[in-house]
C-alpha positions as CSV (number, residue, x, y, z in Angstrom):
1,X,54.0,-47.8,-50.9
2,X,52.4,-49.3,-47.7
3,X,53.7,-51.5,-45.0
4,X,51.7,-52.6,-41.8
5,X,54.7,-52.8,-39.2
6,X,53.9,-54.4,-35.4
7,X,55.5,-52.6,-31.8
8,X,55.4,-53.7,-28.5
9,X,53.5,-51.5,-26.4
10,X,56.7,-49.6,-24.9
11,X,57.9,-48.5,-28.4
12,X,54.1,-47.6,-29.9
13,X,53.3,-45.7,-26.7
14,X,57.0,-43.9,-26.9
15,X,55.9,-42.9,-30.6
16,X,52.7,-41.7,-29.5
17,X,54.0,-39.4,-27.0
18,X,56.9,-38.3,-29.2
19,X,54.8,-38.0,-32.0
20,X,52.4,-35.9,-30.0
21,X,55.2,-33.6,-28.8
22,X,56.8,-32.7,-32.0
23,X,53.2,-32.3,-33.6
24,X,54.0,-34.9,-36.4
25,X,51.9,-38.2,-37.5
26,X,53.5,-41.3,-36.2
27,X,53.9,-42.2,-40.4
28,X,56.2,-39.2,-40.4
29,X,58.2,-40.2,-37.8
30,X,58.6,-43.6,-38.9
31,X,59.3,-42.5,-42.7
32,X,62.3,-40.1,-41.0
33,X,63.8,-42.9,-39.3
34,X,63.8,-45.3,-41.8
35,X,65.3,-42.6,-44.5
36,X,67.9,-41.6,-41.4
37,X,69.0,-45.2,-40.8
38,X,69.0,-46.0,-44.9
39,X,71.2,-43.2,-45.5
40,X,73.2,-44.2,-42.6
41,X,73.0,-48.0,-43.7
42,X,72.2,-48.6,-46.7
43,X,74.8,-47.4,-48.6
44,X,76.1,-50.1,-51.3
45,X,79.0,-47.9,-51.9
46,X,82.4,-46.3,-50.6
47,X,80.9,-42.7,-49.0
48,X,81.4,-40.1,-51.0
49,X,84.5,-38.1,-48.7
50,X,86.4,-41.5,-49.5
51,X,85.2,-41.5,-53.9
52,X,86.5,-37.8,-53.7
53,X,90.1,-38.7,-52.4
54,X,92.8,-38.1,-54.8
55,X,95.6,-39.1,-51.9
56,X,98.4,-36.7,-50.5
57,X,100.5,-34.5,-52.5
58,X,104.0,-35.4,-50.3
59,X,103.0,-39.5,-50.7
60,X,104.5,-41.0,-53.5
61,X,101.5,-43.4,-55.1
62,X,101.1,-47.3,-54.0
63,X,101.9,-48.3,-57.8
64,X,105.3,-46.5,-57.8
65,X,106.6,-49.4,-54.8
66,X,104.7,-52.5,-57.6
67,X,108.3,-53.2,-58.8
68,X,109.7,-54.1,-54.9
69,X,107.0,-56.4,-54.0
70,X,107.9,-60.3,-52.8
71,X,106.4,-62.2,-55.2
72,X,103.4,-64.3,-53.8
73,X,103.9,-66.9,-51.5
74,X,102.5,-70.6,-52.0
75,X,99.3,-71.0,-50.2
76,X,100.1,-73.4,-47.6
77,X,96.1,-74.1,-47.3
78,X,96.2,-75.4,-50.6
């Protein structure tokens, strides 16, 4: 897939000289970010340490407390 992207001169001459210095294109360097910052980002979904958590063995769980909740409270907004 191919985008055409615009920089200011500060950031295209920063990616020159960076790309220059680590011996890459300046498409490679732009392709890292962008898959850095989507992986960082873009996630649509809980991260995986939180999917993975089964709680703690010496909690008792949320739904053994259901029975000793207040009941809910009119909405005074409504």
């Amino acid at each position: 897939m191919h985008f055409n992207i615009y920089l200011d001169d500060h950031t295209g001459q920063q990616l020159n000289a960076l790309a220059k210095e680590a011996g890459q294109s300046r498409n490679a360097l732009i392709r890292e970010a962008i898959s850095q910052w989507l992986g960082q980002y873009g996630q649509s979904q809980w991260p995986q340490a939180v999917q993975d958590f089964t709680g703690l063995a010496d909690m008792p769980t949320f739904e053994s407390y259901r029975s000793e909740l207040l009941p809910a409270a009119d909405d005074p907004l409504a």
